[in-house]
Each structure stands twice: as structure tokens, then as C-alpha cells.
N, C-alpha and C positions, 0 to 999 in steps of 0.2 A: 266518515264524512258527515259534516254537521247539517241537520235538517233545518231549513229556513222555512218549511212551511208554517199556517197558522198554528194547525193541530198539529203535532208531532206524536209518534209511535206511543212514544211512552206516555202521551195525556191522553189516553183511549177513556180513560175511566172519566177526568176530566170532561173530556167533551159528552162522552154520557150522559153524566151528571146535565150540561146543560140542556143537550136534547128533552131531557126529562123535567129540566125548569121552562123552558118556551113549550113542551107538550100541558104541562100541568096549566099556565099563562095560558094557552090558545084556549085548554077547557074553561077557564073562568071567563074570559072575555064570551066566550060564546056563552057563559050559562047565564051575564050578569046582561048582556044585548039580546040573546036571543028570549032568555027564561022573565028575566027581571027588567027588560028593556032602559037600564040605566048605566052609567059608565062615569058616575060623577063621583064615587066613592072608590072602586075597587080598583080602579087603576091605580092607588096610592098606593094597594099592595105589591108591586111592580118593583117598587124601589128598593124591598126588601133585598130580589136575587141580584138587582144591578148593584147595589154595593157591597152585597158580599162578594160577588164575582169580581167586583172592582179593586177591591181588599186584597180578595186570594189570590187573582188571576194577570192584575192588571191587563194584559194586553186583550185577553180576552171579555176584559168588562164592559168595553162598548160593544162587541159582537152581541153578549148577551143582550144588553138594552138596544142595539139595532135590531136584534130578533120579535124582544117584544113591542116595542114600537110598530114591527111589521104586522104582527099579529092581531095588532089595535086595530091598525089603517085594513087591512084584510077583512078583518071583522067587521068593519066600518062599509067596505065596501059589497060583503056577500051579504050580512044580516041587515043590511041598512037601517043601524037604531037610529031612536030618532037626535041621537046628540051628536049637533050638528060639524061635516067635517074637519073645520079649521080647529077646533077643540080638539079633536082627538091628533090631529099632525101637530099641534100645540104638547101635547101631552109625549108626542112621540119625541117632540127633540127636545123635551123637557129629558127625557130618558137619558139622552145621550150624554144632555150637559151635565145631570149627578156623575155620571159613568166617570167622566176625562175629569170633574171637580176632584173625586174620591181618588183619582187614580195621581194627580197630582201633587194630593195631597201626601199621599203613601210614598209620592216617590219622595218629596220634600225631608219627611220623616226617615225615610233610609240613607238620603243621603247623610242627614246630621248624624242617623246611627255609624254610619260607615264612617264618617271623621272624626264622633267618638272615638272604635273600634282602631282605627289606625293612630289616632293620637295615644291612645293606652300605648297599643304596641309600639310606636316609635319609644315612648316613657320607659315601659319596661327595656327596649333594647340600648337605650341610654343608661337606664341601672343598671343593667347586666353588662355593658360592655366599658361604665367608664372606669379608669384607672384608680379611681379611689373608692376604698369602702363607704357603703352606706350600709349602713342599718334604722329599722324601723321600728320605735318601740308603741305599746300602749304603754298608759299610765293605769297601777292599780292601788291597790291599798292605799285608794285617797290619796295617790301623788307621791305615797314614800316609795314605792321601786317602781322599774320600769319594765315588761315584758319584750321581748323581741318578735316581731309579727314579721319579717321580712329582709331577706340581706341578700346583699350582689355575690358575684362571683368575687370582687376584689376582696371583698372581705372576707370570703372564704380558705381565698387565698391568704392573705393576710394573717388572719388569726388558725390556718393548718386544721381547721376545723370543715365539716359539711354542712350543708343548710341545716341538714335534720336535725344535727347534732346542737344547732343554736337556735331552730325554732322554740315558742315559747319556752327559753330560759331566760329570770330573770337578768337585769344588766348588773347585780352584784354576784349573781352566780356566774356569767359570763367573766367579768373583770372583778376578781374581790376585792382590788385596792383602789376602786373608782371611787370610793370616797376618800379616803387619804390623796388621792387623786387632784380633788377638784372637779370632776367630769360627772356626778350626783350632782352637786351644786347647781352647774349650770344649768342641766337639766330640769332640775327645780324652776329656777329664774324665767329659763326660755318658758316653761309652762304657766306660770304665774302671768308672765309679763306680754308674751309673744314675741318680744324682740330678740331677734337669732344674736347667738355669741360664739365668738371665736375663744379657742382655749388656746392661748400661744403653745408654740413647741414645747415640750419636757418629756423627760424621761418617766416612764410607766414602767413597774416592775412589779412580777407576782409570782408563784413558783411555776405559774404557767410558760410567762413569754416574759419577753425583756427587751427593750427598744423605744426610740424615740416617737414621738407622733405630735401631729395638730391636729386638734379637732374643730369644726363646724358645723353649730347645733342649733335648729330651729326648729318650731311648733306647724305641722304639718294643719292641724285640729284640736279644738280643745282636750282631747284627750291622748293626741297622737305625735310624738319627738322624732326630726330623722336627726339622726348623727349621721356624718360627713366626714372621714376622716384620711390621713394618708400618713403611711409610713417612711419617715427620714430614715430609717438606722442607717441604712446604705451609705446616704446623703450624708449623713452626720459622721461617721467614719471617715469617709471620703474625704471631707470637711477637714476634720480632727489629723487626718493622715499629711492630706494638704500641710497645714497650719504647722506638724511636726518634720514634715521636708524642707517649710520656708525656715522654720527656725534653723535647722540642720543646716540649710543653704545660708543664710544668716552668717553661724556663729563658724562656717569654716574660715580658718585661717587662708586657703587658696580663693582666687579670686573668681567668682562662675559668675561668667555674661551670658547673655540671654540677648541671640545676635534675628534679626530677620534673615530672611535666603540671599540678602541683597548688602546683608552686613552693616546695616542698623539695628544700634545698639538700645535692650528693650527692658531690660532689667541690668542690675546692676547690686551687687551684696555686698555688705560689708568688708569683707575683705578683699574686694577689687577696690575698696575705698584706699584701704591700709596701702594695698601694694602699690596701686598706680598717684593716690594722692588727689585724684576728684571723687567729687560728693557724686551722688547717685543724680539728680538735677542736672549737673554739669556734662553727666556723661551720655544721658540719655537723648536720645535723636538725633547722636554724631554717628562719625561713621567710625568701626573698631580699629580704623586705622590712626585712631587717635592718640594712641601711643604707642606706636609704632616706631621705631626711625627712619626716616626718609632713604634711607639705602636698601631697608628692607622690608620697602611695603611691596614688593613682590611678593612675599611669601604671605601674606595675607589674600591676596587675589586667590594666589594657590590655596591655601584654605576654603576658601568661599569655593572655588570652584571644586574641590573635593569634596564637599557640604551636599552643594548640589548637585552631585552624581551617585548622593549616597553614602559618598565614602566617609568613613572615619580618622579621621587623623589621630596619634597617639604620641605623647611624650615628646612631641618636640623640641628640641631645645635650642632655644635661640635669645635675643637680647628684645627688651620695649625698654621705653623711655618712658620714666614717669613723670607728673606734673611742674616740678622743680628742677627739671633735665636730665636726672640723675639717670643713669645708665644699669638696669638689671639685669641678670640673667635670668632667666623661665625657661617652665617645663610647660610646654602648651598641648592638652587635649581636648580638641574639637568633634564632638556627636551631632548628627544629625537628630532632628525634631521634625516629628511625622505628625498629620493631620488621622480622623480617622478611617480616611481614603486610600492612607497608606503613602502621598506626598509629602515631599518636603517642603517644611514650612518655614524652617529657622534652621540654629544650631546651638547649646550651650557650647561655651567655650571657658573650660576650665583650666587657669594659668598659674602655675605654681613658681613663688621666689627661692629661685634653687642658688642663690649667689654666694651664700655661706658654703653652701652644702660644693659649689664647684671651688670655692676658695679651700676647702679643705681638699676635695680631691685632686685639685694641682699641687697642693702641698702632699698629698700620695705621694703625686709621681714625681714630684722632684725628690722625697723619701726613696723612691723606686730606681730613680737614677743613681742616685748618691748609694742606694744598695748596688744597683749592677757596678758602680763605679768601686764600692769596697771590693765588690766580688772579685772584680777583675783583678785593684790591687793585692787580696789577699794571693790571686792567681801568679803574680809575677814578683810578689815581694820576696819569698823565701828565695827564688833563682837568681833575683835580680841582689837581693843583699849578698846571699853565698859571690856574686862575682864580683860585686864590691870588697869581700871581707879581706882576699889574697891580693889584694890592690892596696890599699890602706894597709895590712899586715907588714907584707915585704917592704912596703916603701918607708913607713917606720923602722923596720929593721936595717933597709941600705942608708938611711938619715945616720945609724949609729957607726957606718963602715967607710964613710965617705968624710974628707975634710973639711974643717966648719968653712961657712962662706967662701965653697966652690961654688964654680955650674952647675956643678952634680947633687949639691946641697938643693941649692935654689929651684931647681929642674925637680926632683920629689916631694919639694915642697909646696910645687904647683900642681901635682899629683894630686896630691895628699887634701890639697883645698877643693879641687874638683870633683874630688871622691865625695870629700864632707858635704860639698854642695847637693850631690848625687844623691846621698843619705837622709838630710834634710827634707830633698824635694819627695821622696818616697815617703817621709813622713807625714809631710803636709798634706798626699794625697790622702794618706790613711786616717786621718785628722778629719778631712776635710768628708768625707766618706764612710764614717765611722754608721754604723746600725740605731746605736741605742742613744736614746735622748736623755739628754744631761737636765738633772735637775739643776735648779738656780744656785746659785753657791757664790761667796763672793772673789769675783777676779778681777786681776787689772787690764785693761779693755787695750792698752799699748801692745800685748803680746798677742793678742786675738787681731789686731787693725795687721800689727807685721804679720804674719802668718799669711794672711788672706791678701795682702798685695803682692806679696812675693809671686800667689798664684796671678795675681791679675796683670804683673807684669810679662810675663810667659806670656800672657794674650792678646796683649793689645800690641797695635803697628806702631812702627818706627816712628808716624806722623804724630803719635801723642805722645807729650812727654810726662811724667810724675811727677808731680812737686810734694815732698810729706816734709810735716810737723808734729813728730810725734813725741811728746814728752811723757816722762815718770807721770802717772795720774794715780788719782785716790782709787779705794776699792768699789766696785758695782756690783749689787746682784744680780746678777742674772745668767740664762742658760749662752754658753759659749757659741754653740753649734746657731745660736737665730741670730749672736750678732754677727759674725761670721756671714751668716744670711745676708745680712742687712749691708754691711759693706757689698759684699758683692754682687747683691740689686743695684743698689746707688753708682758703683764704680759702671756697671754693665751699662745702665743707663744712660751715663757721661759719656760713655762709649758710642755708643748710637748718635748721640749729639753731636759729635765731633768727627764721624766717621768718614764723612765726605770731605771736611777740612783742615781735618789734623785738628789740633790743640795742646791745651795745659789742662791737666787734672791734677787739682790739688787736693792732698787729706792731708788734717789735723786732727789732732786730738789733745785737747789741754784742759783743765780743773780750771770753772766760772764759777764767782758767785753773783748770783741774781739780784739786783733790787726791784721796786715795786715799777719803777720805770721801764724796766728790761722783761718785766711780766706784764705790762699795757703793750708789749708789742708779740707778746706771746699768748694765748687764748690759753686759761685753765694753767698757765706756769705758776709756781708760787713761788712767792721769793726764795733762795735757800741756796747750797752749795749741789754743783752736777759734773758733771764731767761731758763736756761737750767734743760730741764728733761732728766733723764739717766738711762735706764733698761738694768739692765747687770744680765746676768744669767752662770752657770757654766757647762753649756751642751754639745752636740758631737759640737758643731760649725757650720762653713758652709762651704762648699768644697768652694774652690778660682773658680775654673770651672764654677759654678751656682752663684756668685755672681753679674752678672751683669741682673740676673732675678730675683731676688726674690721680687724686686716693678711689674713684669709686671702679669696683672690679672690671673689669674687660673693657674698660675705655683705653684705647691707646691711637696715635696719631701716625704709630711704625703703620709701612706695607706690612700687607697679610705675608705670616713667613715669618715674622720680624719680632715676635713677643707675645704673650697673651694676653699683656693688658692686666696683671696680676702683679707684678714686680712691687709698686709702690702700694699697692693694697697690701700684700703682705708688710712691707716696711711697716705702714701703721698699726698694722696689728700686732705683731710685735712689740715695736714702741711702746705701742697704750700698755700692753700685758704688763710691761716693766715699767709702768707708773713714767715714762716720759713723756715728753712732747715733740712736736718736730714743729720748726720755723723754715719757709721755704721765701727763695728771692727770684726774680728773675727777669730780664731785661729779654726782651728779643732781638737777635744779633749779637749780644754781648755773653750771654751764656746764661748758667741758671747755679745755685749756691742753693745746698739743703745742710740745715744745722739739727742737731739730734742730741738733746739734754737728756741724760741718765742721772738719777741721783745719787749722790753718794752715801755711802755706808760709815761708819767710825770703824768696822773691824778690819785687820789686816786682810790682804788676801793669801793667800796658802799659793805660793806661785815656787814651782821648784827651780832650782838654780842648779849649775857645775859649780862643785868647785875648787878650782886651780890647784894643781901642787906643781912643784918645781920639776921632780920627777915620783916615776909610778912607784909606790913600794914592794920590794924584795921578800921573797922565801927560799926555802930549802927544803922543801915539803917534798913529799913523793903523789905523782898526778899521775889518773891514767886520763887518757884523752879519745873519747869516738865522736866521727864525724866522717858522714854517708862521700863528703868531699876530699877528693886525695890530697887537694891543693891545699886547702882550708887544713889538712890534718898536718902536711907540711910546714904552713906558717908555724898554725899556733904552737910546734912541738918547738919552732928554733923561737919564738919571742917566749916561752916558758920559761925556756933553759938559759936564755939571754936575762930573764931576770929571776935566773939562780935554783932552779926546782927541776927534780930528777921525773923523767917523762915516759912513761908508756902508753903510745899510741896505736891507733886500728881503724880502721875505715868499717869495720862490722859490727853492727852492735848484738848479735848471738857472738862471735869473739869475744868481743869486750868482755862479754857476760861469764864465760866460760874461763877466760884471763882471772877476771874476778874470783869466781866462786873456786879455785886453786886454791891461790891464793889472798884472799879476802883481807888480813893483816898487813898486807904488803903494801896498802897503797891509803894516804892520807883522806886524799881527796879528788872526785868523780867531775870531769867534764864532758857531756854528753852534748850533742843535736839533736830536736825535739823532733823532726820529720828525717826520717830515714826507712830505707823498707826493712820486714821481717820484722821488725819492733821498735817503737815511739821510746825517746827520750825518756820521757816519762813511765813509760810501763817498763822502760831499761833500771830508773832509779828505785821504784816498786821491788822486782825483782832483788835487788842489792842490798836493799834494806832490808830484806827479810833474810838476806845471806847474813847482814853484818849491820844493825839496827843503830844508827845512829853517824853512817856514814854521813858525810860531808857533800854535797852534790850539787854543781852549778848548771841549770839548765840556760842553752843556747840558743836562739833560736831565729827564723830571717822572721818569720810568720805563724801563726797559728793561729786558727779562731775557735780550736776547741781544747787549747790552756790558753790559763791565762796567770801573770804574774801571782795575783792572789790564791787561784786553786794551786798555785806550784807550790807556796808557801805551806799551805792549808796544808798539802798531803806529807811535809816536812823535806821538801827542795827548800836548801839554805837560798839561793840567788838565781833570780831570772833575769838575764841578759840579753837585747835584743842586736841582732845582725844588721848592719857590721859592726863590730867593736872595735875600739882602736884602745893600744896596749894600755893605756891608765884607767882604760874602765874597768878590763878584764884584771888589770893587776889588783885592785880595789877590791873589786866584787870575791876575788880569791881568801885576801886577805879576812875579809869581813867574814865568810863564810869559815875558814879555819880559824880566827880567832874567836869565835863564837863558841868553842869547844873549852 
């Protein structure tokens, strides 16, 4: 508990002490009034103890000079010198008033000491605690280096060193490349000059440390420099990391926006320039629905609002509309953008133009179809031709039993055409469904347009009718399988057009030549000789409005269900591949006309042909005959012998083989079927050949996709004949193959 008295415990000695100053003062006042009866001089010495006490004691200074003062007036009153009272109570509160002057004065001077004292210490707690090094140098050897007297904590931290470790070291022992530096210089200058200098940013390197800084250097005293310094490397990295993100962001090809939470747009890169077609100005402080299409700025809210929940959106893919209307397809990934509070603040929204990249993978899967489609035909060609083959066989054969121009003539003769038909259409599918892509070659585009109607006729309704013009044309280079393509985009198209109201669809195809006028209505046509294809249909037309989109991908005016909006993108691509052009017309109400220039080539085209003989030619050869069909082993044994050739047949091909290897001399030549069980046609004719090297052998076949005409050859099968055959191919193919011996 704090003692409030005057004297407290522990000033015993203190208060002593005065006892013994007012005891020693009472003797002199008595000795100088009683002995010497005078008091004009020795009361001066009075002021001695009241100012030291006043000094050392303060509170207790006036007690002191109240004491003596009493001692005077006591004096005054027992000894009654003769100097008179009013003098000596004069001299009493003369005491008092040195006492409280002295003590005044002491406190005055402690106070200034004490805001000294706390101005230091606030000083030092500002060196020590600010964020940037200082250090404190003297100047010696006459201003050529500088000592260190003093450094913070930042700079301790800073330079990985301790105080002690950088007390007096000079600042070239500290930093040895401070003069390569710049930072001597300055230090010179500020001491010369006094006027403080900043050392802009730069990089400082020694084999000590290595990093950016700025320094700020002034003259404390004429012989005293602080440097002021802080370290960027952080900043400067950050900086530089920055600077190599924006470039990064910059130079990508995909388009990154920089959206708010509310979906204003706040950045904008280059390649959102490219894909959407505004400048970074035009796009900034709209909203991201800005190229959007109005159908589907739903999925944009959706966005924003998965932003603001945190979520991430990934890869979606959807269509925007760029500046010039044009219609794309993207891949959109939308990240949220966090403050350092861990809310959301924004989002980039990174959009990728995937429109090539979906124009090929629709051309996949139309690949992928047209493969399921071979597959299936590879599936039912061989059952489907074996039960054409005894159809076309026998009726051929009852044609030769029957009288000319009967019913009975005419009746398998209508056979005979429906079969062919039958034949054909399985060919087209195979054709049309084939795997492997055809290099460009030169054909004539007449037999590629027929082919590919025949199929479109199958498909379309009663309500529309064909109109074709197709004549002899020059030769074209190009891959078969894309014009093929191309027609049946364009025909499917006209289709669509007309589906609600019937119509005419007309193709042509006939050999133009161009002049300079007929190329002023064709962009990029040059004058020259083409071969022009022309699908013109009598449907609703095309609005003039959408005509400047319907080449660009996924635009299309069908219900959803109804097309992908790819058909006439592929048409042009195609086209351009083949160095042509296309010219399109179209009226609304009255229908739409698309014309398609091909150039032409001077070389023939390589187009194979039948050709006619009156009847099939004869032998007398000896045949053996397998085939896995009892029916099929049936015909072909009686149309053999019908054109003159002695026949051994079997439904087994381990029979066959075992018939054979008997007698192996016995038989001219080998007619086998390539799919049978127990053993393939072709490992039948292997086998036989190695019985009797140089045998004759026609392979048969409805299908196969693992022989093919050429490997038959290759492995030394004279003839590959596809199912069905009808009696002058097989008589031919016989012939060629035994007279080759």
C-alpha cells in the first residue's frame, strides 16, 4: 500500500539529514542573536540547505525553509535580538519563496528532460520498428568511406546479418559493389552538399546478396549519413511474374475476360479481340452478354450465378455471336476470382473457338456412321448377294429353256432386272459406306451425281418429284466420297425445303466455260472451263436477312432435331479444298438454286466400263466347284456345263481339298467361295497351290473385308469376282484366267 505521508519509511535517513540541518540552523541563529547579536549577515547562509533540499528533495524544500524560517521567528522571539521583527518574518518568507522558485525550476527542467527522454524513445521505436532499413554511417578517412554506427531491425532483417555483425564495418565492407553501385557517390554528394538523394530502384549484386532496392540518403550531421532503404525483389518478381502472365494472357489464342460478380466486362485480350471481333474499348463496361445470342443469354445468368456460389464452370460448349453476326462455336471455362478475404469478386471467363475443331468431329461421326453403315453392309452383303446369286443364276438359265418372246421369257426377264436392281442398290450402299478415303484422282462427276441419287431417290416422298440433266462431262479432280458428300447435303437440304409442300428438285450437271462477266457475279471465279453442278429446289427459300450465314457452322433455321447446322459448312469446305466456287440464288416463296464450279482437268478419267458381248464365251475345261451354298453349288454346276466345261462340285471345302490333293492333275481349274467354315477360300487356294503350283483359281465372293481383289492377285488367285455374278461375267473371268496359262 502506497504511503502518502510527508516522510515516508524509506526517507528515515532523508529526514535525518534535515533534523540535523534545522538543528545545526537553530545553533547558529542562537549563536549569531544570542553570542554576536546580529542577524544581518548569517541568515544568507540559510539558502544554502533550502536549495539543496529544494534540488534533491523538492517536496520536501519548503518544509526545510518553513523549518528555518521558524527557527529565525523563535529566535526572534526567546533571544529578542535587537533586529527588528518585520525583518526577520521578511527573511522567513523570503525562505519560502527561494524554496518553491528552486523547485519550480527543477521541475521545469525535468519536464523538458522527460520529453527529451520519451522523444528518443518514441525515435528509436520508430527505427526499430519501421518497415524499411536504416542505417547510420560516420564519415572517416576524410569522407572516402563510411562506418556503420547503427541499424534497425529491418535491416537486419534485410541484409541476414545481426547488429553486431554490422557495427563498425565499413559501407564498402558491408556492400563491396556500392561503388559500381552508385550508392558511394551519393553518399559523397549528400555529405558535401546536404541535400538528401534518392537512388532510384536498381538491382545490387555481390557474392553476398542479390536483389532489387531504392535507397534514401541524407546528411543527419556534418559528419553523420543515414541511408533509408527497402527491398523490392519480392515486388519486382511479382512485378515481372505479373508483366509475364499479362503477356501470357495477351498472346493466347483463346479469349480470357475479366468479368465483375455482376458480369461486367473488365479486361479484355487479344484474343477475345480475334474471336469475338471488338476491340478491348468497345468491349469494356458492357455486359458479357454481349455476344451472346439472344436465345441464349440464359446460360449466361447461369454462369454468373455459378461464379457467385463459387462454383466453377468447365468446358462448356455452346455458340456466341461475334461482332459481324457470325455464329461460333466455344468451349467456355468460367473461374471464380477471390479477394484476399477469400470472397468473390469477379470471374475470368476463358472462351475457346472450337468451330473447326466441331466441324471435324461431325465429320467423325458422319465417318462413324458411314463406318457402322459399311459394317452393317459388310454384315448382310455376303447372305444378301448368296441369295441373289441362285436367282439371277437359274433365271438366266430358264431364259435359255423357255421360247423367245413368251410370258415366260418376259416374266424372268423382269426377274433378272429386279435382281440387277437388288445388286446395284447393295453396291451403292457399299460405295457409299466404304472406310478408306480416296485420294483425288481424276473422275467424271456424271457417274458420282447418278450413284448418289439413285440413293436419294429411296428417300425422299412421293410429294417431290426429280428433275435431272445429266450429261457426258470433262474430267475433275477430286476425292469421290466428298462429292458424293456434297450432293447429298444439298439434295437433303432441298428436302427440308419442300417437305411440308411437296415440290421439284432439279440436278444438273454439264461442262461451262466462264468469261469475265460470268466471274463479276462469282467472287474469286476466274475465267476458264468447269463443270458445273446445279441443285435447285422449289421451297420457302431463304430470308435476304440470313443469307450472309448460312456457310457459317451451327447456324441453321431447321427445329432442333432437324440438322446440325454443318451440312452447307461442309459443302464449302469441300468446294474451296477442290479450288471451286459456289454461286447461290434465292427468292422467298419461290425456292433457292445452288450452282457448284469444279474445274476441269485435260486428262482422261480412268472410269471402268462392261463391255457387251453378244454371248458369254465357251470352254471344255475340267472345273472343280466349292461353295459353303447347296443352291449356289447347284446353279453354278448346271450354267458351267451349259457353257460346255466338265464339273466337280462340293459344298465342303476340307472335301474339296481332299478331292484335290487325289487327284490334283485332274482338274484345269479351281472355283472356290471366300467365306465358308472350316477353311476360307483363300487358305483353300494356298493349300492347292502348294499341292499343284501354278493352278488356275477364281476366287468368289458376296463380301469380305479381309481379301481384297488386289491381295487375291498378289497371293497368285488368277480372278476375283464379286457376288452375284451373272453367267458372262463368270464365263469371262473363267476364260481370262485359263488362258493366261
Amino acid at each position: 500500500m502506497k504511503n502518502n505521508s510527508l516522510f515516508p519509511e524509506k526517507d528515515t535517513q532523508q529526514l535525518l539529514l534535515i533534523v540535523l540541518l534545522v538543528s545545526v540552523a537553530f545553533v547558529m541563529v542562537y549563536y549569531f542573536h544570542a553570542e554576536l547579536r546580529s542577524a544581518t549577515v548569517f541568515t544568507h547562509f540559510f539558502y544554502i540547505p533550502i536549495i539543496l533540499a529544494s534540488i534533491w528533495w523538492t517536496v520536501k524544500g519548503p518544509v526545510v525553509a518553513l523549518c528555518l524560517g521558524a527557527s529565525l521567528i523563535l529566535s526572534h522571539i526567546f533571544l529578542k535580538p535587537d533586529a527588528p521583527l518585520p525583518d526577520d518574518l521578511l527573511r522567513a518568507l523570503m525562505f519560502i519563496v527561494v524554496s518553491v522558485f528552486v523547485i519550480y525550476v527543477k521541475q521545469q527542467n525535468d519536464m523538458a528532460m522527460s520529453r527529451i527522454v520519451a522523444s528518443e524513445k518514441k525515435f528509436r521505436e520508430l527505427f526499430e520498428n519501421i518497415g524499411d532499413g536504416v542505417c547510420i554511417y560516420r564519415a572517416v578517412s576524410a569522407g572516402r568511406d563510411f562506418v556503420c554506427t547503427d541499424v534497425n531491425k529491418s535491416a537486419e532483417h534485410i541484409e541476414g546479418m545481426a547488429k553486431e555483425e554490422m557495427m563498425d564495418k565499413s559501407l564498402l565492407t558491408l556492400f563491396p559493389e556500392a561503388g559500381n553501385y552508385g550508392l558511394l557517390d551519393v553518399f559523397h554528394r549528400v555529405r558535401r552538399t546536404g541535400k538528401a538523394e534518392t537512388l532510384p530502384l536498381s538491382h545490387y549484386k555481390d557474392d553476398r546478396i542479390s536483389g532489387w532496392r531504392i535507397h534514401y540518403v541524407y546528411r543527419l550531421s556534418p559528419e553523420e549519413i543515414v541511408c533509408v532503404y527497402r527491398d523490392e525483389t519480392e515486388r519486382k518478381k511479382a512485378e515481372m511474374t505479373s508483366l509475364k502472365l499479362e503477356d501470357i494472357v495477351q498472346s493466347s489464342n483463346d479469349a480470357i475476360v475479366g468479368i465483375s460478380v455482376d458480369g461486367i466486362i473488365q479486361t479484355w485480350n487479344r484474343g477475345a479481340r480475334e474471336i469475338f471481333g471488338y476491340e478491348a474499348h468497345e468491349a469494356a463496361g458492357n455486359h458479357i452478354s454481349l455476344f451472346v445470342p439472344r436465345e441464349r443469354i440464359h446460360e449466361t445468368f447461369e454462369i454468373i450465378d455459378n461464379i457467385k456460389k463459387n462454383r466453377r464452370v468447365e468446358r462448356f460448349e455452346t455458340v456466341r455471336k461475334r461482332k459481324d453476326g457470325k455464329m461460333i462455336q466455344v468451349s467456355v471455362t468460367a473461374s471464380p476470382v477471390k479477394n484476399s478475404l477469400g470472397a468473390v469478386t469477379g470471374a475470368s471467363i476463358i472462351t475457346r473457338d472450337i468451330t473447326e475443331k466441331s466441324i471435324l468431329e461431325e465429320q467423325v461421326r458422319q465417318a462413324q456412321k458411314r463406318q457402322a453403315i459399311g459394317t452393317l453392309a459388310a454384315g448382310i452383303a455376303h447372305d444378301f448377294n448368296n441369295i441373289l446369286m441362285p436367282i439371277i443364276g437359274f433365271s438366266e438359265l430358264s431364259l435359255d429353256l423357255v421360247p423367245r418372246k413368251s410370258p415366260a421369257e418376259e416374266n424372268l426377264r423382269q426377274i433378272l432386272k429386279s435382281a440387277e436392281r437388288a445388286r446395284e442398290l447393295i453396291q451403292h450402299i457399299l460405295t457409299f459406306s466404304r472406310e478408306s478415303r480416296q485420294e483425288r484422282q481424276p473422275v467424271k462427276l456424271q457417274y458420282i451425281v447418278k450413284e448418289a441419287l439413285k440413293l436419294i431417290r429411296a428417300t425422299l416422298p412421293s410429294t417431290i418429284r426429280i428433275r435431272q440433266e445429266i450429261h457426258n462431262c470433262s474430267d475433275v479432280l477430286a476425292d469421290p466420297t466428298q462429292i458424293h458428300q456434297i450432293v447429298m447435303n444439298l439434295c437433303t437440304n432441298a428436302y427440308h425445303a419442300m417437305e411440308e409442300n411437296g415440290g421439284t428438285l432439279e440436278i444438273s450437271l454439264t461442262d461451262v466455260c466462264t468469261d469475265v462477266q460470268d466471274c463479276a457475279e462469282i467472287w474469286g471465279l476466274n475465267p476458264g472451263k468447269y463443270v458445273q453442278l446445279r441443285v435447285r429446289d422449289t421451297g420457302h427459300g431463304i430470308d435476304p436477312s440470313i443469307m450472309p450465314n448460312i456457310f457459317d457452322p451451327y447456324f441453321t433455321t431447321k427445329e432442333e432435331g432437324k440438322g446440325t447446322g454443318l451440312g452447307l459448312a461442309v459443302v464449302q469446305g469441300i468446294v474451296k479444298n477442290h479450288g471451286g466456287k459456289i454461286k447461290i440464288a434465292s427468292t422467298p416463296g419461290s425456292g433457292t438454286c445452288f450452282e457448284i464450279y469444279f474445274p476441269q482437268i485435260e486428262e482422261d478419267a480412268s472410269i471402268s466400263g462392261i463391255t457387251a458381248q453378244s454371248c458369254p464365251p465357251r470352254g471344255s475345261e475340267r472345273v472343280l466347284l466349292v461353295d459353303d451354298e447347296e443352291q449356289i453349288v447347284q446353279m453354278l454346276s448346271q450354267m458351267l456345263r451349259h457353257l460346255g466345261y466338265q464339273v466337280t462340285d462340293t459344298s465342303n471345302s476340307l472335301e474339296a481339298l481332299k478331292i484335290f490333293s487325289e487327284r490334283p492333275d485332274a482338274y484345269d481349274l479351281v472355283i472356290t467361295d471366300q467365306t465358308m467354315p472350316d477353311m476360307t477360300g483363300f487358305q483353300l487356294a494356298q493349300k492347292m497351290r502348294e499341292i499343284r503350283p501354278g493352278i488356275p483359281v477364281v476366287l468368289c465372293t458376296g463380301f469380305s473385308s479381309g481379301v481384297s481383289e488386289k491381295k487375291a492377285k498378289e497371293s497368285g488367285i488368277r480372278e476375283f469376282i464379286m457376288k452375284p455374278v451373272v453367267k458372262k461375267d463368270l464365263a469371262e473371268a473363267l476364260r481370262r484366267a485359263l488362258d493366261a496359262n
